[in-house]
N, C-alpha and C positions, 0 to 999 in steps of 0.2 A: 095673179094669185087667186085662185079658187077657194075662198075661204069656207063656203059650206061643206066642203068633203076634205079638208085637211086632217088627212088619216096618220095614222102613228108613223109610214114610213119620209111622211114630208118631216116631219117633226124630230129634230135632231138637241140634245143636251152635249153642251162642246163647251171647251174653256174659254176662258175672255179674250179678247184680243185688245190692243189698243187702239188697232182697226175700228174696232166697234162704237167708238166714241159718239160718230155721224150720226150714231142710231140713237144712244145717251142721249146726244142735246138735245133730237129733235120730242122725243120725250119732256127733256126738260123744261119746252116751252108748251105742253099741254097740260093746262091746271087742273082737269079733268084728272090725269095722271097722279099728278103734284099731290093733288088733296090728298088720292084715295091711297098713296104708297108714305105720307107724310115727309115729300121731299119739300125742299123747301123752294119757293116760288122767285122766277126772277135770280135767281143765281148769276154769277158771272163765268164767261166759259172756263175762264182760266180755271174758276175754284175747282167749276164741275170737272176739269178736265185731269187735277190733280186727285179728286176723288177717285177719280175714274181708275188712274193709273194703281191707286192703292188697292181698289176690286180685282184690277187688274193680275198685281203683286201679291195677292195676302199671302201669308204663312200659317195665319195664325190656327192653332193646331185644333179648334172647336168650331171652326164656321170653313164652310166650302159653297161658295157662289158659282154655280158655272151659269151659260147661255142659253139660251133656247131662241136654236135657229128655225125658221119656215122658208125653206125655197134659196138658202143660201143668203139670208137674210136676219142679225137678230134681232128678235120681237119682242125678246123680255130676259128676265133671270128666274132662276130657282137657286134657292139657296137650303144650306141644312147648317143651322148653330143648335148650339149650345150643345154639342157632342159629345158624350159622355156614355164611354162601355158601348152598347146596343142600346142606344135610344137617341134620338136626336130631334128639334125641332123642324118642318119642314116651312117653308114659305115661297110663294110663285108671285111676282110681279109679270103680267104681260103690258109693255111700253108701250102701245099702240093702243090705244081704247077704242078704237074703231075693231078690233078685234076681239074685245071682252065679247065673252057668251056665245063664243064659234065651238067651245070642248079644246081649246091649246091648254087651257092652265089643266084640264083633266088630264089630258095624255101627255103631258108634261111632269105634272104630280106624280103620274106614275113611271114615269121614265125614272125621275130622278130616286123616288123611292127605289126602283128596282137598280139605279147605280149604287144606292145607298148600303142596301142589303147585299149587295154582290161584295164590293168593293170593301164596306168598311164594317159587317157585321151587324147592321142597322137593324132590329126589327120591334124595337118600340119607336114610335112617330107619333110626334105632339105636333099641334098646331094652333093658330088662335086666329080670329075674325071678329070684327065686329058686326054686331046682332041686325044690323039696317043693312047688311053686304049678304043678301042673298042670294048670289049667283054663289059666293065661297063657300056659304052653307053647305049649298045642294051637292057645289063640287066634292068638297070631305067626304060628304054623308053617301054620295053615289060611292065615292072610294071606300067606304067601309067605315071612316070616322066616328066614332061616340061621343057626346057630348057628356065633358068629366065634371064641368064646372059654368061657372058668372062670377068672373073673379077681374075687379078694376074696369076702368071703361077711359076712353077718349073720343077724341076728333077723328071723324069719318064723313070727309066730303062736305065739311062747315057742322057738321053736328055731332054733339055728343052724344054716344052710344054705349052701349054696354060690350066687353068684350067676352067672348065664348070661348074655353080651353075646350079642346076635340084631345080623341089618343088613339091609337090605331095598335094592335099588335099582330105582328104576323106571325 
């Protein structure tokens, strides 16, 4: 896997599989991950694996999780809740932290964005980070992001931080 030059067409947005579970755990036992996406740590496979099937499953008609594959492999999700009319939240988890800061969660942001707006009419995009997660920053900001707000804070990586509402309109 050539991770310096993972260009838009390695980079595939595809639905869940239950297949993909292998890729789930192995996530689930890096706390590096754990912190920074607030799963919860030390889980047992079973639970994760009923979670799993429910991302797998969803319905539900305000949130759409898919994949984000590299090389026939998945490395993470994106997701878009709170979907209402044209606007939606956006959010990218990449599983693999040895991969943060290669440009996936970029060209993946935009992948999904531009699933969003094709497919569901999407073209207001909210998002939210915490203020110590500068890599997410840059990612928004490079995407076009504005920063709307500092509204509420949590846990990021053992520390609490301030969280930043972004909004995008195309």
């Amino acid at each position: 896997m050539n991770l310096n030059t993972a260009s838009d067409d390695l980079i595939k947005i595809r639905p869940l599989t239950k297949e993909d579970f292998k890729y789930v755990l192995k996530w689930s036992k890096d706390n590096t991950f754990c912190s920074a996406n607030d799963w919860e740590e030390n889980r047992s496979e079973q639970e994760l694996y009923k979670w799993w099937l429910h991302c797998v499953n969803n319905t539900a008609r305000d949130f759409i999780r898919l994949g984000i594959e590299l090389e026939n492999k998945l490395i993470g999700y994106a997701d878009l809740a709170c979907i209402k009319k044209n606007s939606a939240e956006l959010g990218i988890a990449i599983g693999e932290s040895a991969l943060w800061g290669k440009g996936i969660g970029f060209k993946s942001s935009l992948s999904m964005m531009d699933y969003a707006s094709t497919h569901l009419g999407i073209t207001i995009f909210n998002a939210e980070t915490h203020e110590t997660n500068t890599r997410a920053r840059k990612m928004l900001e490079r995407i076009g992001f504005k920063e709307v707000s500092r509204i509420g804070s949590e846990k990021y990586l053992g520390t609490d931080c301030k969280l930043i509402q972004y909004r995008l309109s195309l």
